[in-house]
N, C-alpha and C positions, 0 to 999 in steps of 0.2 A: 751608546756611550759607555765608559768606562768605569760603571758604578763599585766600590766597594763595601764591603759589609764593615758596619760598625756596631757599637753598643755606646748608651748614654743611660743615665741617670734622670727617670722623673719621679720625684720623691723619695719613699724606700725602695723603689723599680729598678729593673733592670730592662730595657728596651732596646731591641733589634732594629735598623735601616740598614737601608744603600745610602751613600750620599756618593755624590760625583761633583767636584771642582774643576773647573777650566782649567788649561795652562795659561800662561800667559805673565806679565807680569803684573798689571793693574789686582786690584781684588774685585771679584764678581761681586755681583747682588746676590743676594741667598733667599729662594725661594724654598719651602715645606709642601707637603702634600699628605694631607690627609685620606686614608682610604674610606670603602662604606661601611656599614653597618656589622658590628662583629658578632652577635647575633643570627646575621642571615651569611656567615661564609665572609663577609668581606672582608682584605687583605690586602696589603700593599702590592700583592702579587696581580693586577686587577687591568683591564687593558682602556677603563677609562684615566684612571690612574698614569697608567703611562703614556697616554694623549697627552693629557699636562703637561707630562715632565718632559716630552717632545718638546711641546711650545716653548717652554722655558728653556728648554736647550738652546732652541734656536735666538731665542734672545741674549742669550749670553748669560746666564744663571746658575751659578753652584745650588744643585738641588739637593735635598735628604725628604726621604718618602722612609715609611716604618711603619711598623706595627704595634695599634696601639695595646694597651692592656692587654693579658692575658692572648692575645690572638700569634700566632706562629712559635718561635722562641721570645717573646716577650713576655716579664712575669707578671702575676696578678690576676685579676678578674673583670670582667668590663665594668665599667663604673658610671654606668647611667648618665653620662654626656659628660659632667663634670667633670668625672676625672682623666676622662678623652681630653678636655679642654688643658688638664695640668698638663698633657701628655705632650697637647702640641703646642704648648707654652717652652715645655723645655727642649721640642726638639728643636724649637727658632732659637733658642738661646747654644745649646749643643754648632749648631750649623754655621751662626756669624761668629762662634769663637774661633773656629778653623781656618788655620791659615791660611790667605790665598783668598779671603773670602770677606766682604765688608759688613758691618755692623749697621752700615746705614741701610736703607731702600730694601728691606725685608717685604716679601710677599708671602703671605700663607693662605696655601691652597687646600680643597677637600671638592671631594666627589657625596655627592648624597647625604649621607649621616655625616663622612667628613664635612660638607659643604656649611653644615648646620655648627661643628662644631667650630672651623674655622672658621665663619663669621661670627661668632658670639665670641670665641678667647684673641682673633685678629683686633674687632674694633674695640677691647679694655685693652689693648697691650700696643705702648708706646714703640717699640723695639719693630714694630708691623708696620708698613705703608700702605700697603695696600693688602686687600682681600679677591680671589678669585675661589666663586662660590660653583661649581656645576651638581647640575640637576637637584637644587635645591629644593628638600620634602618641603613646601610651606606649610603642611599642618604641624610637622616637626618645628618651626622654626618660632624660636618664642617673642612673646606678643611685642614681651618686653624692650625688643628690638628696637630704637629709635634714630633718629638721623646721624648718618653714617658724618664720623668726624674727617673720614681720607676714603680716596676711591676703593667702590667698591664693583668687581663685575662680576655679572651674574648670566650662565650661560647654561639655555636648555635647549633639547627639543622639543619639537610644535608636536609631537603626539607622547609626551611623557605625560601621562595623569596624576603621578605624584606630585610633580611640576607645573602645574598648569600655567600656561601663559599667560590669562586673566590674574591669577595670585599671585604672579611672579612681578606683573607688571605694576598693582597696587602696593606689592612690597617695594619697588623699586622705586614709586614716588612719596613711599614715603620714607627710604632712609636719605633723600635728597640729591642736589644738585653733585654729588659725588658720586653716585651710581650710577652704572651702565647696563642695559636688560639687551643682549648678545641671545636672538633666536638660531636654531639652525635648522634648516627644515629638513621633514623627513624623518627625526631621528626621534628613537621614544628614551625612555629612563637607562637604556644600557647602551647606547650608540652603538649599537654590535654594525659594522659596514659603515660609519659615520665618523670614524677615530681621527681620521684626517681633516677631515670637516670642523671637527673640535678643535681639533690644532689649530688649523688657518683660522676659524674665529677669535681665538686667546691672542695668536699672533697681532693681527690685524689691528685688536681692541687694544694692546700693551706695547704697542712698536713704537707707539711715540713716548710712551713714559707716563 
């Protein structure tokens, strides 16, 4: 797809994406993607990252993926989850003001530390419909978590240990009848040869809406 580079505003920041809009005339859904951990290298540059943003292509989705704090040309310094959380607070508000692109049925997405922080700033923020969480650290993922007020989907591999699908699975009854726990076998914390496989399970999971 036809990504271009942008800049938006979170807080007194200044932050780097791609975002890509459909043509068309309707306005798309606007979907976000959060990358992993910026700390260990991670970057929107990332090819689980770009599994997602496949899937969401194929659904018909104006996407924006970036860089949060401090990580590529985005300024500042990492900010211990929370201020990842402003980050991708503002890029879902940045993405449904664009024209061509609806304000309603927002998803925000993250891979790993993304996946952690999109679920915690997805379900306080009204603007969000839904959350797609992959390879969710659940020792990263705070306690304080409680039942999910809109769906939420959660997708790992069956040999990710950060992930484990016993954790994943007691997390996922307990944020409720809103969650959805999307295994894919085979594949461990970096889907390296499983990229496709993550695609087709988002698709699958999200095709009906």
């Amino acid at each position: 797809m036809n990504e271009r580079h942008v800049t938006f505003r979170s807080g007194d920041l200044t932050l780097e994406g791609l975002i890509y809009v459909p043509a068309g005339n309707a306005a798309a859904p606007a979907a976000v993607v959060c990358h992993p951990h910026p700390a260990y290298g991670g970057s929107m540059d990332n090819n689980v990252v770009e599994a997602i943003l496949d899937a969401m292509w194929q659904l018909g989705y104006a996407t924006l993926r970036f860089n949060f704090r401090g990580v590529g040309a985005s300024e500042g310094a990492y900010g211990g989850g929370e201020g990842e959380g402003d980050d991708a607070a503002a890029a879902v508000g940045f993405l449904t003001r664009q024209s061509g692109v609806s304000a309603a049925g927002a998803v925000l997405a993250g891979y790993s530390f993304g996946a952690m922080v999109a679920l915690v700033t997805g379900l306080r923020m009204a603007e969000v419909a839904r959350v797609v969480a992959v390879a969710l650290p659940v020792s990263m993922t705070p306690s304080a978590v409680a039942a999910a007020p809109k769906p939420v989907l959660l997708v790992s591999g069956d040999r990710d240990s950060y992930s484990p699908v016993a954790g994943l699975r007691s997390l996922t009854k307990g944020l409720g009848k809103s969650a959805r726990l999307e295994i894919v076998p085979g594949a461990d914390h970096f889907f390296g040869g499983f990229e496709a496989a993550l695609s087709g399970a988002i698709v699958a999971a999200l095709g009906g809406r």
